[in-house]
TIDO-952863 format. One record per residue (C-alpha): z, y negated, x; chain. Coordinates in pm, whole numbers, plus 32768, in hexadecimal, padded with zeros to 4 digits. Each point is the difference from the previous one (the first is absolute). Layout:
<pts>
<pt c3="Z" c2="Y" c1="X" cadena="A"/>
...
</pts>
This chain:
<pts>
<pt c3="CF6A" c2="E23A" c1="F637" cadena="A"/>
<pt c3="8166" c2="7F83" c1="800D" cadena="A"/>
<pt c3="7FC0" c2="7EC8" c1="7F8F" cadena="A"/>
<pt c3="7F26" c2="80BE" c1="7ECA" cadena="A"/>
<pt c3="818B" c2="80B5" c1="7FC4" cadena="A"/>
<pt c3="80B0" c2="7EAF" c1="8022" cadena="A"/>
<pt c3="7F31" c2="7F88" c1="7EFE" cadena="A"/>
<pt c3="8002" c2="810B" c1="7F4C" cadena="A"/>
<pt c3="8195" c2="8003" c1="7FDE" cadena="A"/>
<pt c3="7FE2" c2="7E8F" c1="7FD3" cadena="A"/>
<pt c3="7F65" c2="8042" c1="7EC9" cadena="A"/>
<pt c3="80C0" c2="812A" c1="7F8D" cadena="A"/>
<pt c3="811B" c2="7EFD" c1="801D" cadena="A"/>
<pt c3="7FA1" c2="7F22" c1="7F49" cadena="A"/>
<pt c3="7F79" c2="80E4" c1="7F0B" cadena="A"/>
<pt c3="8151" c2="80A4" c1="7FF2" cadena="A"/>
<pt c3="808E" c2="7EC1" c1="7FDD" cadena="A"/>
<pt c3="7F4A" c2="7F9F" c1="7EB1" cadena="A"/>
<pt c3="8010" c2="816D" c1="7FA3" cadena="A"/>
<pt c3="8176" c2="7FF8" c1="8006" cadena="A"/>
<pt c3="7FF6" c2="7ECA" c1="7EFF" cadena="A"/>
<pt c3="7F42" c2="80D9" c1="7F56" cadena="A"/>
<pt c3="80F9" c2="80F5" c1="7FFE" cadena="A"/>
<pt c3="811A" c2="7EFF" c1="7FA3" cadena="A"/>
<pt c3="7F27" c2="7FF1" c1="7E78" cadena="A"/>
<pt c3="7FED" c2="8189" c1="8031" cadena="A"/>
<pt c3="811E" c2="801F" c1="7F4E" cadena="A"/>
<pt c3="7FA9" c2="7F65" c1="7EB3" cadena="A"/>
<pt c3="7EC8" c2="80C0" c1="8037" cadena="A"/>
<pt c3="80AF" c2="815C" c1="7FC3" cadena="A"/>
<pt c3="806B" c2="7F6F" c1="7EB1" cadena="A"/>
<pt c3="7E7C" c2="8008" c1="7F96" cadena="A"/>
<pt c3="7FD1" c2="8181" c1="809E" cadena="A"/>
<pt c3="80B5" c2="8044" c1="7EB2" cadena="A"/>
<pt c3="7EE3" c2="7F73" c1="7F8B" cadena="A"/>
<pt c3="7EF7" c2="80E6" c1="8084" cadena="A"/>
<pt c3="80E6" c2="8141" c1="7F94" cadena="A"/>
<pt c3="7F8E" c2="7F63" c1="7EA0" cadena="A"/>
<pt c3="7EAC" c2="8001" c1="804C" cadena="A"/>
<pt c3="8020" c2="8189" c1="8036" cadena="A"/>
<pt c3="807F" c2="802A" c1="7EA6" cadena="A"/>
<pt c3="7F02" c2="7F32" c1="7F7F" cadena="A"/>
<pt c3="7F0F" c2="80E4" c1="80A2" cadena="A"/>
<pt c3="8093" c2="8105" c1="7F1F" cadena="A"/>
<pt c3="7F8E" c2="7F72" c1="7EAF" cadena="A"/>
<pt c3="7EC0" c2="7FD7" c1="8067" cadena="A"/>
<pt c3="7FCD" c2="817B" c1="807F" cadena="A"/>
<pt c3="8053" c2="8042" c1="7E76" cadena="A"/>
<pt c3="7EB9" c2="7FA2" c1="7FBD" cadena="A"/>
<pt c3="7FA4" c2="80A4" c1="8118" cadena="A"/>
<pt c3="8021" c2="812E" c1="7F5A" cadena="A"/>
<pt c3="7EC2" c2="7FDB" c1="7F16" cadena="A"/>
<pt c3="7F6F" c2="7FD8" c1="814D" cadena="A"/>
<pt c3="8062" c2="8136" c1="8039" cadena="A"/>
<pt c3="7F9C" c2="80BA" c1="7EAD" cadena="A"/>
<pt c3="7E8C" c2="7F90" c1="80BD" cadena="A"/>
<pt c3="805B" c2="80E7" c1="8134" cadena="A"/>
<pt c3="7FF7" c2="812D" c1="7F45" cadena="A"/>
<pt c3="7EA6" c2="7F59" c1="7F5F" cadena="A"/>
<pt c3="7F7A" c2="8006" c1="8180" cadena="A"/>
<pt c3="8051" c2="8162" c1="800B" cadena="A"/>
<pt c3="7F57" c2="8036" c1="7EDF" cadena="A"/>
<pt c3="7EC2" c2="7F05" c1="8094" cadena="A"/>
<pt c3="7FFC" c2="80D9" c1="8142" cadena="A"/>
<pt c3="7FB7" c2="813D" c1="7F2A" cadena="A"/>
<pt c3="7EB2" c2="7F58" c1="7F70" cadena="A"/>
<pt c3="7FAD" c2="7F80" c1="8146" cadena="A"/>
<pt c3="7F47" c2="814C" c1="804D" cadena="A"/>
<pt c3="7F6C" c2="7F4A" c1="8108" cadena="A"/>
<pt c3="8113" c2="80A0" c1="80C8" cadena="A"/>
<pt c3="7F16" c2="811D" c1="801A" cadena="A"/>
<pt c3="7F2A" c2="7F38" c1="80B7" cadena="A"/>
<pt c3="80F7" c2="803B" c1="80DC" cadena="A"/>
<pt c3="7F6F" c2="8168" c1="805A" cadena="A"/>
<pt c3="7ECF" c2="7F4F" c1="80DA" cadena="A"/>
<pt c3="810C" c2="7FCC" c1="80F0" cadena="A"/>
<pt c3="7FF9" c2="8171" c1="8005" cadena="A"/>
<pt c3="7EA4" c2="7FF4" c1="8099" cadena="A"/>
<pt c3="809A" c2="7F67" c1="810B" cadena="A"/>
<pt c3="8045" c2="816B" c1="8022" cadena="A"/>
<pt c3="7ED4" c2="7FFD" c1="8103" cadena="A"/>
<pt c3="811B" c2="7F6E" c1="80C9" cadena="A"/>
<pt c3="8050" c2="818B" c1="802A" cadena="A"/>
<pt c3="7EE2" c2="8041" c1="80CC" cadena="A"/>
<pt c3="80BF" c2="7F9D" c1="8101" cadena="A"/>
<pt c3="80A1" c2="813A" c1="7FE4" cadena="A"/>
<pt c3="7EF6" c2="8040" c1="813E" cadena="A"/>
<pt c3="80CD" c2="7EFF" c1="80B4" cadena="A"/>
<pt c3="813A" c2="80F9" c1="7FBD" cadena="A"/>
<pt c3="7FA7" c2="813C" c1="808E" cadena="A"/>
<pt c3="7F83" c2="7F56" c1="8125" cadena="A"/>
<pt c3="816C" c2="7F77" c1="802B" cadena="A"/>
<pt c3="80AB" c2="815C" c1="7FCF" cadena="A"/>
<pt c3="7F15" c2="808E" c1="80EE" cadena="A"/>
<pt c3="804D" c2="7F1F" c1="8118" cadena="A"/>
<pt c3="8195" c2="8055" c1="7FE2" cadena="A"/>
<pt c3="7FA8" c2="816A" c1="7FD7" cadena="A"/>
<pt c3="7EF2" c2="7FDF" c1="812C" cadena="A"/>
<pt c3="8136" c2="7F53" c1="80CB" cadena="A"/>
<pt c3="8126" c2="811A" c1="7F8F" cadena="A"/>
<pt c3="7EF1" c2="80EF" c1="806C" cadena="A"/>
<pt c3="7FD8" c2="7F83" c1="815D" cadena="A"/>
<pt c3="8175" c2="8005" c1="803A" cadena="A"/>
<pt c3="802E" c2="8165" c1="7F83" cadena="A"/>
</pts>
């Protein structure tokens, strides 16, 4: 297991060591993060015509009123029969009220 570490911080060294001549062209690197603040405003002019895409939204809206078959929706009211467990409930309350009984 030890000798797993040692090898394991062998390589982190000499990972390190290639990462820090890495680092060294960091530097020039931060002169293209200007670069990807453009990008962000680039995203902007394209959202412009993103707003047509929007004019659609409303559309959907306007789609989902049509699509009646939201009503369908109400069979999942027949899963009403879900209430019969209502049986199930009483029984519950009854066993509490059974218990509180018994300690009175």
């Amino acid at each position: 297991m030890i000798a797993a570490i040692a090898l394991r911080l062998a390589l982190a060294a000499l990972i390190v060591m290639p990462a820090a001549a890495v680092m060294a062209p960091a530097p020039p690197a931060v002169a293209s993060a200007p670069d990807p603040v453009d990008d962000p405003d680039n995203l902007d002019p394209p959202l412009d015509p993103g707003v047509p895409a929007g004019a659609a939204e409303p559309a959907a809206p306007a789609d989902s009123e049509p699509r009646a078959p939201h009503l369908p929706s109400l069979p999942d009211v027949p899963s009403a029969p879900h209430v019969p467990t209502e049986p199930h409930v009483p029984h519950v309350p009854h066993a509490p009220g059974h218990h509180h009984s018994h300690h009175h």
